[in-house]
C-alpha positions as CSV (number, residue, x, y, z in Angstrom):
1,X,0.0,0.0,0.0
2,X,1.4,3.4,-0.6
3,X,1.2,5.8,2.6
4,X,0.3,9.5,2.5
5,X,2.6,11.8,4.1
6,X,2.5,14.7,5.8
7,X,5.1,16.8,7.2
8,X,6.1,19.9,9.0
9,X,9.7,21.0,8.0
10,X,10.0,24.2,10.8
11,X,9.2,21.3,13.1
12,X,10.9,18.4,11.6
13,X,7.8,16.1,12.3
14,X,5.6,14.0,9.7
15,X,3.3,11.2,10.1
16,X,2.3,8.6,7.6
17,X,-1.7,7.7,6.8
18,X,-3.9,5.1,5.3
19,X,-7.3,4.6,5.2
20,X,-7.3,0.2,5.7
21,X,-9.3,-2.3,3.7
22,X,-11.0,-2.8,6.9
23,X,-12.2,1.4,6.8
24,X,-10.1,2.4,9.6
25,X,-8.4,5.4,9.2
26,X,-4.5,4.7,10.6
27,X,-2.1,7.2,11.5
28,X,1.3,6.8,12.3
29,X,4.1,9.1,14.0
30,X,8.0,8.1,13.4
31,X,9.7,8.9,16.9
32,X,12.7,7.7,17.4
33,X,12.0,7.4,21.3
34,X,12.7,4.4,24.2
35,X,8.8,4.3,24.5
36,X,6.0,3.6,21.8
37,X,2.2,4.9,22.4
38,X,-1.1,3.7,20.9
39,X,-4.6,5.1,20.4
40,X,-7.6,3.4,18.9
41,X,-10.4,6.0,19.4
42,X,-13.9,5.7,18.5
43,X,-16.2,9.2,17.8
44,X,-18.4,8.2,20.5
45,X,-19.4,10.0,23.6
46,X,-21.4,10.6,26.7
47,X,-23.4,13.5,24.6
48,X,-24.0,10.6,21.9
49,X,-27.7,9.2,23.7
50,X,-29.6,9.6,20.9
51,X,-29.4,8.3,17.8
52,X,-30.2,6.5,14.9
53,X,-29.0,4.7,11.3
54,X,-30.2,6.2,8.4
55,X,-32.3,3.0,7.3
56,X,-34.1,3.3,11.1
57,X,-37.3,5.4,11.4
58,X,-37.0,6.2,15.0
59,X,-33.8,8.1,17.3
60,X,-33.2,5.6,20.1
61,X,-32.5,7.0,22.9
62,X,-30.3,5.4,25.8
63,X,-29.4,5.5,29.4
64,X,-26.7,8.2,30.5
65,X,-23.4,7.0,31.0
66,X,-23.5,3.8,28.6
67,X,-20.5,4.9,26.7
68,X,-18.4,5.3,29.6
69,X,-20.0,1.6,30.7
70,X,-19.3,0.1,27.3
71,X,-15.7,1.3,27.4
72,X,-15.5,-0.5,31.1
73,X,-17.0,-3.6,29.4
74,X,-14.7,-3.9,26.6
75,X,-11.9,-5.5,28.7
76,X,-13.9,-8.6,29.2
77,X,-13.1,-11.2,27.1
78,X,-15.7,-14.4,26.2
79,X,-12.4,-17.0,27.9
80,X,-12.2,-15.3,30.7
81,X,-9.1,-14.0,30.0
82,X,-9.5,-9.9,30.4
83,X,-7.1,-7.5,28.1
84,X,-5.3,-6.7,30.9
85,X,-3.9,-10.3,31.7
86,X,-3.0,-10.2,28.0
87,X,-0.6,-7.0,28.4
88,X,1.0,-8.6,31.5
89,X,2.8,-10.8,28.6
90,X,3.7,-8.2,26.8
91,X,4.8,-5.8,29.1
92,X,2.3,-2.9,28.1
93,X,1.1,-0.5,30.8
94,X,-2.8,0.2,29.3
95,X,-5.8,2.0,29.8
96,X,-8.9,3.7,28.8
97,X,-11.1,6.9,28.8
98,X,-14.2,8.4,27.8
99,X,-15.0,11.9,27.0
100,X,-18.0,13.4,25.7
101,X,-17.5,13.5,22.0
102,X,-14.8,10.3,21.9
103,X,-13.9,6.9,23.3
104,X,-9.8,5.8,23.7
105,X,-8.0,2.7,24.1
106,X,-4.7,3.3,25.3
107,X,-1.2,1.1,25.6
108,X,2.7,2.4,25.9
109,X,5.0,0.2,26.1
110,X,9.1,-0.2,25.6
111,X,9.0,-3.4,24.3
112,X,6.7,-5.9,22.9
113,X,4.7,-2.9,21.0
114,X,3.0,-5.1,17.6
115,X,1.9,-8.2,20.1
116,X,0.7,-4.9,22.2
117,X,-1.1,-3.3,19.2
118,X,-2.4,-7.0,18.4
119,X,-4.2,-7.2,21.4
120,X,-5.8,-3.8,21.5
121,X,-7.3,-3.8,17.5
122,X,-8.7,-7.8,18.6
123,X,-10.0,-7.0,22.3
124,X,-12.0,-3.5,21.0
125,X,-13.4,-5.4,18.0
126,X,-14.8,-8.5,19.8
127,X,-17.1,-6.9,22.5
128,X,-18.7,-9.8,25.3
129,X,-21.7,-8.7,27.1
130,X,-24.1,-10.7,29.5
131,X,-26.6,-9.5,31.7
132,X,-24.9,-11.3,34.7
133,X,-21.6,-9.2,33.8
134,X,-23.9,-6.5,33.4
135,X,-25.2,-6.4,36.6
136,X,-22.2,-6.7,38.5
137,X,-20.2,-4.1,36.7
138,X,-23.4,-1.9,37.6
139,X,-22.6,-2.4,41.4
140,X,-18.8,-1.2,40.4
141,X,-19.6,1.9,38.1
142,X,-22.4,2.5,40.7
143,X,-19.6,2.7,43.5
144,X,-17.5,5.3,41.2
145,X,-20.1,7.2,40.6
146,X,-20.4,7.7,44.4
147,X,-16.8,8.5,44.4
148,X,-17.1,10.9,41.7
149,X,-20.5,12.7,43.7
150,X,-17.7,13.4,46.8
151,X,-14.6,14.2,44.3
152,X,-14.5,18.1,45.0
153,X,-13.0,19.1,41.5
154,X,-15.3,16.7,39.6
155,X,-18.3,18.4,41.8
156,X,-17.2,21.8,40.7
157,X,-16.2,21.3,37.0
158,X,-20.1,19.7,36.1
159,X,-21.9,21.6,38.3
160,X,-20.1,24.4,36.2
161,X,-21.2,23.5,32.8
162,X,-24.9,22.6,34.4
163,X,-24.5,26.3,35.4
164,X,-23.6,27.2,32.0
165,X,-25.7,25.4,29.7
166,X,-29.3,24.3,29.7
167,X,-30.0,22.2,27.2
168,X,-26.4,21.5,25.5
169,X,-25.7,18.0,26.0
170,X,-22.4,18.5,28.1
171,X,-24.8,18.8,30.6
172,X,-24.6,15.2,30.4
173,X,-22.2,13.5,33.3
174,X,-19.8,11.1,32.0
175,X,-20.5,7.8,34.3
176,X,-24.2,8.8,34.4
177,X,-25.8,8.5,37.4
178,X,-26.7,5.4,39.9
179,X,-30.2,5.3,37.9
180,X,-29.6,5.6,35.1
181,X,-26.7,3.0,34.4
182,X,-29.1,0.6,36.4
183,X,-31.3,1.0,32.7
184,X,-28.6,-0.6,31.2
185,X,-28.9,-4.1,29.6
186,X,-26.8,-6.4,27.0
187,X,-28.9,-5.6,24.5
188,X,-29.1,-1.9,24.7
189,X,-24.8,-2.3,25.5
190,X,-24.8,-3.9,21.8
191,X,-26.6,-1.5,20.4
192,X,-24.7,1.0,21.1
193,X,-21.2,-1.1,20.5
194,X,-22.7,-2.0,16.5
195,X,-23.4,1.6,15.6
196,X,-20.5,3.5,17.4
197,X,-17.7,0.6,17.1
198,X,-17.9,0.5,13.7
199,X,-14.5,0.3,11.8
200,X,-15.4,3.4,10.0
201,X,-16.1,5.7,12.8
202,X,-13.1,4.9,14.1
203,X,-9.1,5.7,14.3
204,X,-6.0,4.5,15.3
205,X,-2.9,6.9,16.1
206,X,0.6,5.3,16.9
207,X,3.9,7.0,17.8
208,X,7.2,5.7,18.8
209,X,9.7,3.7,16.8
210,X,7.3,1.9,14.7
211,X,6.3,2.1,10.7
212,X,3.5,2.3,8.8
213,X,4.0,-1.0,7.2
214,X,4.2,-3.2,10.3
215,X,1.0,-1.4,11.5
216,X,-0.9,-2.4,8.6
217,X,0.7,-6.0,9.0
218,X,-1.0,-5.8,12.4
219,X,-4.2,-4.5,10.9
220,X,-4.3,-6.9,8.1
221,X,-4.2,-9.9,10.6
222,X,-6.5,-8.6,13.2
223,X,-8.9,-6.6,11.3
224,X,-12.4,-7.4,8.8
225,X,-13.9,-5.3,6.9
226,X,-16.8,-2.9,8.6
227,X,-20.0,-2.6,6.9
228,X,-21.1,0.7,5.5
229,X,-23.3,2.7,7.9
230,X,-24.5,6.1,8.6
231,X,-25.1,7.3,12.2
232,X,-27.5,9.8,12.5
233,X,-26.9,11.7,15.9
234,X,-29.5,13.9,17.6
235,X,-28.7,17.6,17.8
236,X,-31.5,18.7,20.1
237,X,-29.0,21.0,21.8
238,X,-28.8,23.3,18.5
239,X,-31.3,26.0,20.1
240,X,-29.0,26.6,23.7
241,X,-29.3,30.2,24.9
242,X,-26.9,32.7,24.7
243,X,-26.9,33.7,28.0
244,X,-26.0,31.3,30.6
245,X,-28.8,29.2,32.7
246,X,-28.0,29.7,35.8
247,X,-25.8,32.1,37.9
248,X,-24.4,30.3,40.8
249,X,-24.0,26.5,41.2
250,X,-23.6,25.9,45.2
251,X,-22.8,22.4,46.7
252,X,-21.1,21.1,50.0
253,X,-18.4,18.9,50.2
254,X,-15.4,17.9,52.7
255,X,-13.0,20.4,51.8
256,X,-11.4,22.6,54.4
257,X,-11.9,26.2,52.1
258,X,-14.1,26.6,49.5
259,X,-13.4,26.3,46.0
260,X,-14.8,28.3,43.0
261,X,-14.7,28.4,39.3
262,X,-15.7,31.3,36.9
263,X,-17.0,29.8,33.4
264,X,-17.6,32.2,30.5
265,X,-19.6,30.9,28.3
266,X,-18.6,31.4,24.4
267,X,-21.4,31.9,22.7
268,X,-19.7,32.6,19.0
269,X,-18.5,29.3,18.1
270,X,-16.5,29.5,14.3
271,X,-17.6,27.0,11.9
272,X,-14.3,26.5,10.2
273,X,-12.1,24.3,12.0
274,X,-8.7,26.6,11.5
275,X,-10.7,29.3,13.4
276,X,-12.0,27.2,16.2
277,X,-8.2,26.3,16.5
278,X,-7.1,30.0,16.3
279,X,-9.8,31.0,19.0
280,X,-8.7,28.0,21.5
281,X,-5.2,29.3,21.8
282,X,-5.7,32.9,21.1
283,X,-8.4,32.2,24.4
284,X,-5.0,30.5,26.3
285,X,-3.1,33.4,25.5
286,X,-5.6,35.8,26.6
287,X,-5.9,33.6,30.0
288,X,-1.9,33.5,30.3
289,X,-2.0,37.6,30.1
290,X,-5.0,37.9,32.5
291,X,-4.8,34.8,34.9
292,X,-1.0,33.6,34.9
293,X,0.9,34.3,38.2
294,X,2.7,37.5,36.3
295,X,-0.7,39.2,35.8
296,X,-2.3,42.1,38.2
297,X,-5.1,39.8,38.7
298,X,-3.5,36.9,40.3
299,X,-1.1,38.9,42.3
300,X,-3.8,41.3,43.8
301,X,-5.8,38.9,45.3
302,X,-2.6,36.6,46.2
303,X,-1.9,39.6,48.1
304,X,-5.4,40.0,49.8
305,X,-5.1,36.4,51.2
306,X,-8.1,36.3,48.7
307,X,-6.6,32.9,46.8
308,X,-4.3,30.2,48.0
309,X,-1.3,29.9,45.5
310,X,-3.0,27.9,43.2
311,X,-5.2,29.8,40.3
312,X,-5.7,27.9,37.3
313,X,-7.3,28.6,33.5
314,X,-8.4,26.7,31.0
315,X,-11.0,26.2,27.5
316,X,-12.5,24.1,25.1
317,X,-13.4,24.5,22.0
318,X,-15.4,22.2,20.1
319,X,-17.6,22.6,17.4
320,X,-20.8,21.7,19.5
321,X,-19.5,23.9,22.8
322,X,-17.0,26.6,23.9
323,X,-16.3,28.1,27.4
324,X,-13.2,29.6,29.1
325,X,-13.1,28.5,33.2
326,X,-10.7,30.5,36.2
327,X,-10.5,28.5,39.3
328,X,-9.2,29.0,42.8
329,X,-9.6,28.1,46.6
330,X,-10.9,31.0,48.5
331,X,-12.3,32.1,51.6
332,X,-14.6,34.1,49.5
333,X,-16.0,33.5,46.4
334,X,-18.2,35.9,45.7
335,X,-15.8,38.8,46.4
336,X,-12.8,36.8,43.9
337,X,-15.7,36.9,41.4
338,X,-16.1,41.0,41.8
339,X,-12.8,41.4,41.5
340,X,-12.9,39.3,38.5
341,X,-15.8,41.4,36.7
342,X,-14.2,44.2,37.7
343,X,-10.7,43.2,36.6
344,X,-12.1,42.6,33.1
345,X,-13.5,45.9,32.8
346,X,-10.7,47.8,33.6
347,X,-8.8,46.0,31.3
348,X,-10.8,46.1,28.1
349,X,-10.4,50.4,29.0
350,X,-6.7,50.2,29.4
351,X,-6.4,47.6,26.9
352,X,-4.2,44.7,26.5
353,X,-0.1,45.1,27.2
354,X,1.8,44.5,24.0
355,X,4.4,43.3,25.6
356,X,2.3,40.9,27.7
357,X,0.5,39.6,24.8
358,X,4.0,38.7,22.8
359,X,5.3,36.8,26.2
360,X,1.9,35.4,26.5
361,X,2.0,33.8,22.8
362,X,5.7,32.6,23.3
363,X,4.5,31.1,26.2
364,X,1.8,29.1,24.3
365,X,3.7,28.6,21.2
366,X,6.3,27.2,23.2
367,X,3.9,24.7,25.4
368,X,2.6,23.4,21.8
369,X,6.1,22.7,20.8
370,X,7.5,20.6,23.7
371,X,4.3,18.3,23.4
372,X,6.3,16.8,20.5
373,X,8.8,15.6,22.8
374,X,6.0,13.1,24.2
375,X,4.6,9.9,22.4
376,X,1.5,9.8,24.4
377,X,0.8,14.1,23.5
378,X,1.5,13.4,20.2
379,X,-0.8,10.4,19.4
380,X,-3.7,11.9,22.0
381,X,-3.7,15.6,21.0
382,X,-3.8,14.3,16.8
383,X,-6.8,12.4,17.5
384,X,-8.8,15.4,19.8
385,X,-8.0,17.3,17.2
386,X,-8.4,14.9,14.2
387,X,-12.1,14.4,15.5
388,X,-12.9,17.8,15.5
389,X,-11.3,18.4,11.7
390,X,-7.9,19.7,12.7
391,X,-4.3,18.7,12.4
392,X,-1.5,19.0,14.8
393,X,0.9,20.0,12.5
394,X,-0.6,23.0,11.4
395,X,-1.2,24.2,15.1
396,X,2.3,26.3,14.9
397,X,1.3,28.3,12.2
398,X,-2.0,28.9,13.3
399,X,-0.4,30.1,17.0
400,X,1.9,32.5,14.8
401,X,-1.1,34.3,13.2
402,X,-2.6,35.4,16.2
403,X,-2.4,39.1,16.6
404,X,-2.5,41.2,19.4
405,X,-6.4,43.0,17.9
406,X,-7.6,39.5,17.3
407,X,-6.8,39.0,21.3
408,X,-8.3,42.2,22.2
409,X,-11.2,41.2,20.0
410,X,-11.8,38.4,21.8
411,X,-11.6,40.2,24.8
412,X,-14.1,42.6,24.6
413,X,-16.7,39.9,22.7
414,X,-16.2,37.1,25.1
415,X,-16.0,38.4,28.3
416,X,-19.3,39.7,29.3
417,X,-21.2,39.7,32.7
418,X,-24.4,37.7,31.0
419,X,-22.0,34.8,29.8
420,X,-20.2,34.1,33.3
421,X,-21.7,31.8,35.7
422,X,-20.0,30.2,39.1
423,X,-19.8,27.1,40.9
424,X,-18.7,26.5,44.0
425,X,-17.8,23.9,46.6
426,X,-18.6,24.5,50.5
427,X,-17.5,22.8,53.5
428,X,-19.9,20.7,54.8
429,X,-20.5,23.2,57.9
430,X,-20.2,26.3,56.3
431,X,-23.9,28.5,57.1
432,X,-25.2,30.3,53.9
């Protein structure tokens, strides 16, 4: 088979692609490096619970949390034998994730990586689903679940976007909830597997000291063809407000100071894919200037006793959703959220520091570059990216055309007191 190529010469990084008899799309990163990373991702996600083929009449619609319970399934195996026995042999240290828009398989190993890729492309395409498995891994994910309801940062970070959003599926928690996973069955768990597992909605990234032509060896042996279908997902979410649905998000946990984070919800989401990329890191430089430990901001209320040493800033950008979050401990959240409002204002009068704004973009520019130096950054952030259109070798250039006015721009249109909600996490004996 003959490979397509693509490379970036300022970076001195390529990776080679085919699209496989089977109809998986295979990407494959050259590093010389001692470890080797692999990623076989499906485009399937919690916010994926409706949907149909487009032979079916009907959406079906599905219990929260089933992709996240699928991907726990998957490492059952019909013997007996679970993936992660299999690995043991090889040496491979491997794992798994779900997200809202994907699903990932992941291995990295130092040795041993082809047996290692053998074993993930056959375990994700044979699921094994009972209803006696079923039941007990309910009585697991149920107990995370739990775990997750008393984790303070996963508290704060949904209760955020249920802040944010009202009818935008990322509303949607990952695990589900107790309920809803206990809705779950085999049959619903296959369902899902034959529409979203298909060969053709999926992709595999590899990186380390590997080549194309071995990969497809692996492929070839492990791999049948996947029938051609077309998954028809719900978009009920296309009518969201602009304005954010509710204010403040309160909940109590055991944690000995409150915790807070500011959302701002981004309500002008580009269509093309080169400008949702441009916006997510022009939105990281513009949190760098405002939010980093340098800025006015961070070192005023440092100063106050306002903010342990910790305040953190981050964004997605997708083409379904877009927000910007600032989080912090505090002994008073609603006074760190004045100052923030007020901090904006002030700067969109005095206007953004030119020298700031070039630090700020070597900063990120700089970031984007060292994530070459990791197998595992380089395998994940191609496929986040591949799934949402773009391509990690034309981030670079993309972070070099940002301008200090497109910043400022961003600035004045983003950050406005209608889009910003707050959640926060008490302690348990805190009074109102």
């Amino acid at each position: 088979m003959s490979y397509t190529v693509k490379e970036n010469k300022m970076l001195g990084e390529k990776y080679y692609t085919f699209k496989h008899k089977s109809g998986l799309e295979v990407f494959v990163f050259p590093k010389n490096m001692t470890t080797s990373y692999a990623i076989f991702a499906t485009r399937y996600g919690a916010v994926d619970n409706r949907f149909k083929l487009d032979t079916d009449k009907e959406f079906t619609s599905v219990p929260d949390g089933i992709a996240h319970f699928l991907e726990h399934k998957m490492f059952e195996c019909e013997n007996g034998i679970d993936a992660f026995e299999r690995y043991a042999k090889t040496g491979a240290n491997a794992n798994a994730f779900t997200g809202n828009n994907l699903t990932g398989y992941i291995f990295s190993c130092t040795e041993n990586f082809y047996e290692s890729l053998e074993i993930l492309l056959d375990f994700v395409t044979h699921p094994y689903f009972t209803e006696k498995t079923v039941q007990k891994e309910q009585g697991i994910i149920g107990q995370e679940i739990k775990m997750y309801e008393d984790n303070p940062g996963t508290r704060l970070h949904r209760e955020l976007l249920k802040a944010l959003y009202k009818k935008n599926k990322m509303r949607v928690d990952i695990a589900g909830t107790v309920d809803s996973i206990a809705e779950i069955t085999a049959e619903i768990l296959y369902k899902c597997y034959n529409t979203f597992y298909n060969l053709r909605n999926m992709t595999l990234a590899v990186c380390g000291d590997v080549t194309p032509k071995e990969v497809e060896e692996i492929c070839d042996k492990v791999l049948k063809t996947a029938e051609n279908i077309t998954v028809i997902r719900d978009t009920e979410d296309e009518d969201e407000p602009k304005e954010v649905y509710k204010k403040r998000a309160v909940c109590k946990l055991d944690v000995s100071k409150p915790i807070m984070a500011i959302g701002v919800k981004d309500v002008n989401i580009p269509k093309d894919v080169k400008e949702r990329t441009k916006k997510a890191y022009a939105t990281e430089i513009l949190d760098e200037i405002l939010f980093s430990q340098s800025s006015d901001f961070y070192n005023k209320l440092y100063s106050q006793n306002l903010i342990s040493q910790d305040l953190s800033s981050g964004c997605e950008i997708t083409k379904n959703c877009s927000f910007n979050v600032i989080s912090a401990e505090t002994s008073d959240p609603e006074r760190v959220y004045s100052e923030f409002c007020e901090y904006v204002e002030e700067m969109k009068k005095k206007g953004l520091d030119k020298e700031a704004f070039e630090l700020s973009k070597r900063t990120v520019y700089a970031s984007n570059i060292k994530s070459f130096d990791s197998v595992e950054d380089i395998a994940n952030n191609f496929i986040f990216n591949y799934f949402d259109g773009a391509d990690i070798l034309d981030t670079p250039e993309i972070i070099n055309s940002i301008t200090l006015e497109y910043v400022t721009d961003l600035l004045n249109d983003t950050f406005k007191e209608e889009y910003y909600a707050m959640s926060i996490v008490e302690p348990i004996g805190k009074d109102k």
